[in-house]
MDTraj code that builds the backbone (N, CA, C; nanometers):
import mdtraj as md
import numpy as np

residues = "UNK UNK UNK UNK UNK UNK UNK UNK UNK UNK UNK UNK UNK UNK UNK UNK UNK UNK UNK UNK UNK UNK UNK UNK UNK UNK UNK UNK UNK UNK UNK UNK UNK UNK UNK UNK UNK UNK UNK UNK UNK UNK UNK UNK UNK UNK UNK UNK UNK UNK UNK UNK UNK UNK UNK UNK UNK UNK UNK UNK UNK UNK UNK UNK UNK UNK UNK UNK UNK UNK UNK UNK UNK UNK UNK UNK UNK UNK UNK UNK UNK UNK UNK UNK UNK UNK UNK UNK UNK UNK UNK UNK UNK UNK UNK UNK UNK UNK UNK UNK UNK UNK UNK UNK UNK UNK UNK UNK UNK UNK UNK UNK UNK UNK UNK UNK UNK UNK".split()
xyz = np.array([
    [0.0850, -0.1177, 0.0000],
    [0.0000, 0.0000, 0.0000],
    [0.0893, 0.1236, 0.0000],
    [0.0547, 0.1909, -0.0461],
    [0.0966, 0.3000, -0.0943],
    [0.0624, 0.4410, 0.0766],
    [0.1864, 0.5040, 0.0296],
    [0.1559, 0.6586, 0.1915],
    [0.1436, 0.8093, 0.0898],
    [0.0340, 0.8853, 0.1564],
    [0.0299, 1.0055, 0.1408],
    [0.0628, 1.0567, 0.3165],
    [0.1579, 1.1624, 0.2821],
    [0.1954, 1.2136, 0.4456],
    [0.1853, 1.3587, 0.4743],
    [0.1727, 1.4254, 0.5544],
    [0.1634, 1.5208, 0.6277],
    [0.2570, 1.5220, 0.7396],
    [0.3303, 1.5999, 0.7506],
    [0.4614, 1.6142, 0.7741],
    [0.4484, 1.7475, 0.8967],
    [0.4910, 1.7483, 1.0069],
    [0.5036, 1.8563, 1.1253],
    [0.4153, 1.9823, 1.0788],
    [0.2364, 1.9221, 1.0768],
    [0.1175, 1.9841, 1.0866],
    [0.1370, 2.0577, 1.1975],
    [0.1322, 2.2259, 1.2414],
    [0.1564, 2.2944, 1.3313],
    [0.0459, 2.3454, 1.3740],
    [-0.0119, 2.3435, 1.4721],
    [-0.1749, 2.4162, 1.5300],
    [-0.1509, 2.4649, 1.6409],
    [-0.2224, 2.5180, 1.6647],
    [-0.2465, 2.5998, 1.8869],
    [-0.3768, 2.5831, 1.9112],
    [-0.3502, 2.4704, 2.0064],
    [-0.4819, 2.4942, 2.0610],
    [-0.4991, 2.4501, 2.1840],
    [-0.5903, 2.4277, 2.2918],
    [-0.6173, 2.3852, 2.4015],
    [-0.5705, 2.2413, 2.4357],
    [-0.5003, 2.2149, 2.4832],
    [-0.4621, 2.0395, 2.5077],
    [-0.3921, 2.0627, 2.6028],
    [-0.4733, 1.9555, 2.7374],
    [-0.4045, 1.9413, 2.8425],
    [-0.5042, 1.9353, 2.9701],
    [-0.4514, 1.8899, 3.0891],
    [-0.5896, 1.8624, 3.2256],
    [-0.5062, 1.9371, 3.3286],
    [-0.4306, 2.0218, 3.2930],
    [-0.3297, 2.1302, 3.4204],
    [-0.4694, 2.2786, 3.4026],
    [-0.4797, 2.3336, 3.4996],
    [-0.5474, 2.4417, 3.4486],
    [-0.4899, 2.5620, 3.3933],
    [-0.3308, 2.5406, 3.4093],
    [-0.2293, 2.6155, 3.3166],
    [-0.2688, 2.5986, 3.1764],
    [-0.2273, 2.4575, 3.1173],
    [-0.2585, 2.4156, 2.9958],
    [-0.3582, 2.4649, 2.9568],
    [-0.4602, 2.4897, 3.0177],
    [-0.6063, 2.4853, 2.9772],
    [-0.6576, 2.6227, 2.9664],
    [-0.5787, 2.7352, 2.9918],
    [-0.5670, 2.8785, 3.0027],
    [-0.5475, 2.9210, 2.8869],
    [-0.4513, 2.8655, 2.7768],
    [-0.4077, 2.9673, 2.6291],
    [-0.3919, 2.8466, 2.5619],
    [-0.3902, 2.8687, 2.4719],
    [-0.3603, 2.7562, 2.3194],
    [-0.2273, 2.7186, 2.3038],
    [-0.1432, 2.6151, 2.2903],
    [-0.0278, 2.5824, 2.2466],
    [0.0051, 2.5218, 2.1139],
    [0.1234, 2.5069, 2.1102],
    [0.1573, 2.4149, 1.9850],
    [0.1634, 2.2668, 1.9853],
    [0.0301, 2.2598, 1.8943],
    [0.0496, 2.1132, 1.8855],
    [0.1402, 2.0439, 1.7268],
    [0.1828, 1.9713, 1.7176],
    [0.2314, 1.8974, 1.6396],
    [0.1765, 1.7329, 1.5712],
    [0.1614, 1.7861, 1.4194],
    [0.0663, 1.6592, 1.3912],
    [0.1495, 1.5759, 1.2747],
    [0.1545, 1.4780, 1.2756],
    [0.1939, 1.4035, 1.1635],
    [0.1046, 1.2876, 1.1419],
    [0.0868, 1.2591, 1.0006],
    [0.0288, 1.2010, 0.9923],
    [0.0709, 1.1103, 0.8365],
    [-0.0014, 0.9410, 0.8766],
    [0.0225, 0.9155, 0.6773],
    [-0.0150, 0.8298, 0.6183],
    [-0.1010, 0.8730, 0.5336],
    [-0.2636, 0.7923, 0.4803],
    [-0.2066, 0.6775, 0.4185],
    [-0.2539, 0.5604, 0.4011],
    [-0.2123, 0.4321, 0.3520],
    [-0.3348, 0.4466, 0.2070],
    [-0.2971, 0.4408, 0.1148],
    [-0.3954, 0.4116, -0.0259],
    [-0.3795, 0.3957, -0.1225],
    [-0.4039, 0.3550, -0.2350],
    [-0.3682, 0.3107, -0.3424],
    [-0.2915, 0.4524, -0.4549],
    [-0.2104, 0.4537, -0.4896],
    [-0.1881, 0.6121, -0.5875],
    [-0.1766, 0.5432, -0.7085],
    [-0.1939, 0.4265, -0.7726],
    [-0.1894, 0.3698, -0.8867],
    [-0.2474, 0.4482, -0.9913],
    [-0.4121, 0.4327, -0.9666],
    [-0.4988, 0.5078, -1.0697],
    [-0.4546, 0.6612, -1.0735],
    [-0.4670, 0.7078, -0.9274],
    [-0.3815, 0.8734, -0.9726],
    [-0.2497, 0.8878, -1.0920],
    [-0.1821, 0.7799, -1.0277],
    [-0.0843, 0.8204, -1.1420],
    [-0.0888, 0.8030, -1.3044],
    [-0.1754, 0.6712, -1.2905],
    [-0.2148, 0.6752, -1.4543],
    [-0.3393, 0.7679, -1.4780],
    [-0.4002, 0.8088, -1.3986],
    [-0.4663, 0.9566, -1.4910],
    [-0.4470, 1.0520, -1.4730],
    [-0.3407, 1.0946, -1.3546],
    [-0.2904, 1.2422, -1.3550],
    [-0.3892, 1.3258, -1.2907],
    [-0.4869, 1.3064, -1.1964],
    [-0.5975, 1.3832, -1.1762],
    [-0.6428, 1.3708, -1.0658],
    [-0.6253, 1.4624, -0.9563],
    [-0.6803, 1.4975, -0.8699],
    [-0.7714, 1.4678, -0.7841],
    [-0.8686, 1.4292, -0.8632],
    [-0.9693, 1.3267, -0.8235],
    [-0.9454, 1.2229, -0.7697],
    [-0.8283, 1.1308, -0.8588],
    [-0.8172, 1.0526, -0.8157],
    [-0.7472, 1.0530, -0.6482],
    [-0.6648, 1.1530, -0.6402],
    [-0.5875, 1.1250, -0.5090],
    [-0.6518, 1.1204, -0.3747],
    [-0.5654, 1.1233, -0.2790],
    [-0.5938, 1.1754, -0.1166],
    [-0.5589, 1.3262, -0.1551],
    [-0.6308, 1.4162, -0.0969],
    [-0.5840, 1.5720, -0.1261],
    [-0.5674, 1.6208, 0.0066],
    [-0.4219, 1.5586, 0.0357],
    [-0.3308, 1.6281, 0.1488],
    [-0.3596, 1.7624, 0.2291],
    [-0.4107, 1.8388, 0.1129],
    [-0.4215, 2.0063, 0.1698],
    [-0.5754, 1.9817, 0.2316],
    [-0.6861, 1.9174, 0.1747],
    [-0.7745, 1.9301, 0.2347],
    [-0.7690, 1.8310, 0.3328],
    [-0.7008, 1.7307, 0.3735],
    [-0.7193, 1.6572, 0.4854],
    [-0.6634, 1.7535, 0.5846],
    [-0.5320, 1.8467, 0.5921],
    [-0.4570, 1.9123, 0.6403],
    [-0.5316, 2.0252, 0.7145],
    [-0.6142, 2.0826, 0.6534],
    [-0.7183, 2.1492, 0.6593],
    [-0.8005, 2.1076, 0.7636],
    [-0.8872, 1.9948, 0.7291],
    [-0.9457, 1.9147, 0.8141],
    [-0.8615, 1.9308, 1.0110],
    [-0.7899, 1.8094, 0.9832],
    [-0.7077, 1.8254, 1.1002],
    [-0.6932, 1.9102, 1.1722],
    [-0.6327, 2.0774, 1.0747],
    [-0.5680, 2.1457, 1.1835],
    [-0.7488, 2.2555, 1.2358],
    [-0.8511, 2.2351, 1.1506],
    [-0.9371, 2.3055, 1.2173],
    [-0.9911, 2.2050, 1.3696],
    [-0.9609, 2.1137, 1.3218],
    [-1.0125, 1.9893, 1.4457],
    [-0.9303, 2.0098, 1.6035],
    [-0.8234, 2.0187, 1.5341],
    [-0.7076, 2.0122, 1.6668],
    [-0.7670, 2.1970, 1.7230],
    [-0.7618, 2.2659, 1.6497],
    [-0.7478, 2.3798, 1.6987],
    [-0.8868, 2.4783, 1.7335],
    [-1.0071, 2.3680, 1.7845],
    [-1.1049, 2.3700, 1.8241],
    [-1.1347, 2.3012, 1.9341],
    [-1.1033, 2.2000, 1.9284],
    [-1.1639, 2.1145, 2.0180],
    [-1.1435, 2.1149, 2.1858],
    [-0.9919, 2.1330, 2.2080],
    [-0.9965, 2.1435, 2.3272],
    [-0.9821, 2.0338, 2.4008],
    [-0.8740, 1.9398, 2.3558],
    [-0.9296, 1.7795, 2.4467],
    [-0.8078, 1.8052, 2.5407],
    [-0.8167, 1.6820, 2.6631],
    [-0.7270, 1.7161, 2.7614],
    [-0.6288, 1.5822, 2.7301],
    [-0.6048, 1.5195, 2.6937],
    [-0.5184, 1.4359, 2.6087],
    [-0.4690, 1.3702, 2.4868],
    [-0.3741, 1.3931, 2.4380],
    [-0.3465, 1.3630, 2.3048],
    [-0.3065, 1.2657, 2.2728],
    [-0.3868, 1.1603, 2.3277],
    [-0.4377, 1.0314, 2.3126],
    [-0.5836, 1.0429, 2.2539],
    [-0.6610, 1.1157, 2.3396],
    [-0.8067, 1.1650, 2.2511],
    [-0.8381, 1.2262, 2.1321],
    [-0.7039, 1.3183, 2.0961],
    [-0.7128, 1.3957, 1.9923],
    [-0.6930, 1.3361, 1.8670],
    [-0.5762, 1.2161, 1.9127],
    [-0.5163, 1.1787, 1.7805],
    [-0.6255, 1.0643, 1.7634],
    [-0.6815, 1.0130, 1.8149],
    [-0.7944, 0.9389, 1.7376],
    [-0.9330, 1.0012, 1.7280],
    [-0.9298, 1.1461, 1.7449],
    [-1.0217, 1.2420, 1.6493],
    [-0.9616, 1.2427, 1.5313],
    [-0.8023, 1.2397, 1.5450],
    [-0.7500, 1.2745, 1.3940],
    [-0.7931, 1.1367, 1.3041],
    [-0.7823, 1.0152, 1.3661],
    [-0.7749, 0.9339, 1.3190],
    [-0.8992, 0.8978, 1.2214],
    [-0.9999, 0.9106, 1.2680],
    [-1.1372, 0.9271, 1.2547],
    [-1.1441, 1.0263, 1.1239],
    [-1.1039, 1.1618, 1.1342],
    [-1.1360, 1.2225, 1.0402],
    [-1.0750, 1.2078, 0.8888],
    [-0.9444, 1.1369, 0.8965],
    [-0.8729, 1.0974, 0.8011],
    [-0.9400, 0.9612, 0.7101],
    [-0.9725, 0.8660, 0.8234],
    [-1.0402, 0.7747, 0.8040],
    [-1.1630, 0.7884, 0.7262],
    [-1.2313, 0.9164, 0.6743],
    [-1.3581, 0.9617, 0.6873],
    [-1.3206, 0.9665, 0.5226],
    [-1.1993, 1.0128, 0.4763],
    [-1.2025, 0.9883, 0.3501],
    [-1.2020, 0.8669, 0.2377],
    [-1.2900, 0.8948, 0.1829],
    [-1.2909, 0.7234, 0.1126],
    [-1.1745, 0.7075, 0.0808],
    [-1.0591, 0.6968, 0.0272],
    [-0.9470, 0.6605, -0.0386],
    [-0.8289, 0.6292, 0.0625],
    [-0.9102, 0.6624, 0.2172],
    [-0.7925, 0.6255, 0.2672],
    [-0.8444, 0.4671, 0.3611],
    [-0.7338, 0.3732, 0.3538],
    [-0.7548, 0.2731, 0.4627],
    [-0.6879, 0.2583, 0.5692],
    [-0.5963, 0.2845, 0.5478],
    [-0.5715, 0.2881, 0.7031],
    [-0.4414, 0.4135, 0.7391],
    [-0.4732, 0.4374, 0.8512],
    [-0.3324, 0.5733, 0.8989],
    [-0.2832, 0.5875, 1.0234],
    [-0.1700, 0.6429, 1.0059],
    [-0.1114, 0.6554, 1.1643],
    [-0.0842, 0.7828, 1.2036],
    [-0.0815, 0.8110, 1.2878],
    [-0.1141, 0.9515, 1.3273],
    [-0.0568, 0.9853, 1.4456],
    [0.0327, 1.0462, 1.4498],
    [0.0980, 1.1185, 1.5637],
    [0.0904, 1.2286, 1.6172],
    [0.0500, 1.2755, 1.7206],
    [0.0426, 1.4233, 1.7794],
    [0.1383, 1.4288, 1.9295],
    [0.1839, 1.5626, 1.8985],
    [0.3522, 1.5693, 1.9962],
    [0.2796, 1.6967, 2.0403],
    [0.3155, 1.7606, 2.1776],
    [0.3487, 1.8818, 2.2239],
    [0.4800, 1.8863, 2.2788],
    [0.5158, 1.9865, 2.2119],
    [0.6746, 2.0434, 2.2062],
    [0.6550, 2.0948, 2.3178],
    [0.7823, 2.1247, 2.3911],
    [0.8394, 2.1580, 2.5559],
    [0.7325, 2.1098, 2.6420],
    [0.6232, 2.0413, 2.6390],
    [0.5603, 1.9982, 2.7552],
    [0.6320, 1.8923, 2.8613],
    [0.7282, 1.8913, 2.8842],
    [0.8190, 1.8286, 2.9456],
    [0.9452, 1.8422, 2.9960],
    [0.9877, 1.9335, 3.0462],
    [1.1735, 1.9735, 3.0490],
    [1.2261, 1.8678, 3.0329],
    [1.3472, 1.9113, 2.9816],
    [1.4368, 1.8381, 2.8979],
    [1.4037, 1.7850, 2.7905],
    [1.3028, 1.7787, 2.7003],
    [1.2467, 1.7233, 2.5575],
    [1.1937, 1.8179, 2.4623],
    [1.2418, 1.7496, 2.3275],
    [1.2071, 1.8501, 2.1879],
    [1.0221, 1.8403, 2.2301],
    [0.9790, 1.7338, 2.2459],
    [0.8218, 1.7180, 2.2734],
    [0.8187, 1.5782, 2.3432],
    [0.6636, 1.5550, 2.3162],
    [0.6230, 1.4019, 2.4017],
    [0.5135, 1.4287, 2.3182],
    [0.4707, 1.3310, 2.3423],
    [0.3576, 1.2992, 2.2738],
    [0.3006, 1.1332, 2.2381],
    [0.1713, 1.0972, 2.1329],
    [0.1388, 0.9705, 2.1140],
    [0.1795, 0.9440, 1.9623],
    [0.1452, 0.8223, 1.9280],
    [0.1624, 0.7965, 1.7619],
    [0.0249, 0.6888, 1.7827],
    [-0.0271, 0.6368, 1.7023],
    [-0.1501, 0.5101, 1.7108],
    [-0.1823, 0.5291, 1.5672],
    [-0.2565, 0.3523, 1.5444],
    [-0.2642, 0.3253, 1.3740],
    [-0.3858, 0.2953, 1.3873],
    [-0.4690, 0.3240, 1.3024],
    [-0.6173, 0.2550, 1.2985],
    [-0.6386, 0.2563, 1.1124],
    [-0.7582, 0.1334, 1.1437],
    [-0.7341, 0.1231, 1.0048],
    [-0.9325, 0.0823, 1.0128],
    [-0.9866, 0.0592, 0.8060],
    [-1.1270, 0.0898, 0.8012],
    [-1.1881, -0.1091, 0.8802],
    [-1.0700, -0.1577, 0.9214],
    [-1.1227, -0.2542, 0.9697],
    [-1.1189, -0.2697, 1.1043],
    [-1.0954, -0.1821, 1.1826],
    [-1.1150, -0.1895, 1.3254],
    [-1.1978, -0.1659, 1.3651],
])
top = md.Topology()
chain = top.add_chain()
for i, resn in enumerate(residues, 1):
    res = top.add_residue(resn, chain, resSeq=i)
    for name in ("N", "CA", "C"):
        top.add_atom(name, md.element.get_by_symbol(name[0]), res)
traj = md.Trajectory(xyz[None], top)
């Protein structure tokens, strides 16, 4: 199977159960990377056929940067869900990091795979 990816998706938003966290928006960090066929895209060259990265991207970062969840364990299988939502994709993995939420680390964060058969 074939990957379409999304690569250090950058958002701010509410994530976290400190009532610090829960005061201003931060940076979240999303990666993500659709498992699907690009065969037919490539033999017709057309758009249609693909995953359209920018609008899943889209998707995501209005999701993350609304919602407000207090773990990014919850979030990333909102992400998961919404990616999932596109027909062309079967299965994806999806990682969401918050940078400095931790001294001493670039970030922390989860990764998790779900796929249209779970």
């Amino acid at each position: 199977m074939d990957k379409v990816f999304i690569h250090n998706l950058r958002a701010r938003g509410i994530i976290g159960v400190t009532e610090r966290e829960r005061r201003r928006s931060q940076e979240i960090l999303i990666n993500v990377a659709l498992f699907t066929d690009t065969r037919r895209a490539a033999q017709r060259d057309n758009i249609r056929d693909c995953v359209n990265y920018s609008t899943v991207a889209k998707k995501l970062l209005s999701h993350a940067e609304m919602i407000g969840r207090q773990t990014v364990e919850a979030l990333a299988n909102d992400l998961a869900e919404i990616c999932l939502g596109e027909s062309k994709v079967m299965k994806v993995i999806v990682r969401v990091e918050k940078p400095g939420a931790v001294r001493f680390t670039d970030s922390v964060g989860v990764e998790i795979e779900r796929s249209r058969n779970d």
